[in-house]
C-alpha positions, 0 to 999 in steps of 0.5 A: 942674708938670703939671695936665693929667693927674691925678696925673703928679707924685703919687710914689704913683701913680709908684710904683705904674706903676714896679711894674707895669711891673717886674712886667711886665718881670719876668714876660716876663724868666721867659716869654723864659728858657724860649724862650731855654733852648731855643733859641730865636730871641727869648729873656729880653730880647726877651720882657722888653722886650715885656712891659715896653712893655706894661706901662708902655702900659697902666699909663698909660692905666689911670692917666691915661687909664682912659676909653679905656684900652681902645684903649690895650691894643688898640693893644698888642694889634695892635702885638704881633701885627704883632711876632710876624708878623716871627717867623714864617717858612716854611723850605723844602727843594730841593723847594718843601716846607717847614715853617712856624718860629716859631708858638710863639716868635710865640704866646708874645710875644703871650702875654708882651705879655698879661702885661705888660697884666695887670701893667700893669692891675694885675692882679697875681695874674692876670699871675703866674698867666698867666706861670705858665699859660704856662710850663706850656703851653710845657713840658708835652710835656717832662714824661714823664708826657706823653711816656708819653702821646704817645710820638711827641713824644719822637721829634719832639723828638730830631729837632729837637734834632739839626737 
């Protein structure tokens, strides 16, 4: 039996950090279908494993460790960004011009990874209305109301889909 961390062998304290983290997992697994439906190059595993690692990083620290739980999650903060740096990438044409690809499959795993913290803190309503915050962000310009609003969107995104 382990005493150096309190309560490591209590099954209620295991169950609720199993929890968190299914949570976690769960809520990226949402966040990364969206991204995966459209295409995109990081899907619902990607964004299920992201939100899973940050849940279980930071429901340890929270539980064993909450005088510098802290640093845990800013460790998950930058180790996150550093992920969504490898999603970024610069596409360009014969010319030298290009597009910059990923920002928005970048900004949602470091989204997802937000979610995750939260499960993980066990901030429940917060990770689910964060999760679901999101998603409404990721699809709005997708809604016709919005469309109506901004008719130039709908035009940018056929052009997309064709390429």
């Amino acid at each position: 039996m382990r005493t150096g961390y309190p309560g490591a062998m209590d099954l209620t304290t295991q169950a609720t950090l199993i929890g968190r983290v299914a949570l976690g997992a769960f809520l990226g697994y949402v966040i990364g279908f969206e991204r995966e439906f459209r295409s995109k190059p990081a899907g619902e595993r990607t964004f299920g494993l992201l939100a899973l690692g940050a849940a279980a990083v930071t429901g340890a620290g929270v539980l064993f460790f909450p005088i510098s739980a802290e640093k845990v999650i800013a460790g998950v903060v930058t180790g996150v960004g550093f992920l969504g740096a490898g999603l970024i990438f610069r596409e360009r044409d014969m010319s030298g011009h290009g597009q910059v690809l990923g920002l928005t499959t970048a900004a949602s795993s470091w989204a997802a990874a937000a979610v995750g913290i939260l499960a993980g803190s066990g901030l429940y309503l917060s990770a689910v209305a964060a999760c679901a915050i999101v998603l409404v962000i990721l699809e709005i310009n997708r809604l016709p109301v919005y469309r109506k609003i901004d008719p130039g969107k709908a035009r940018r995104d056929e052009s997309d889909r064709r390429q």
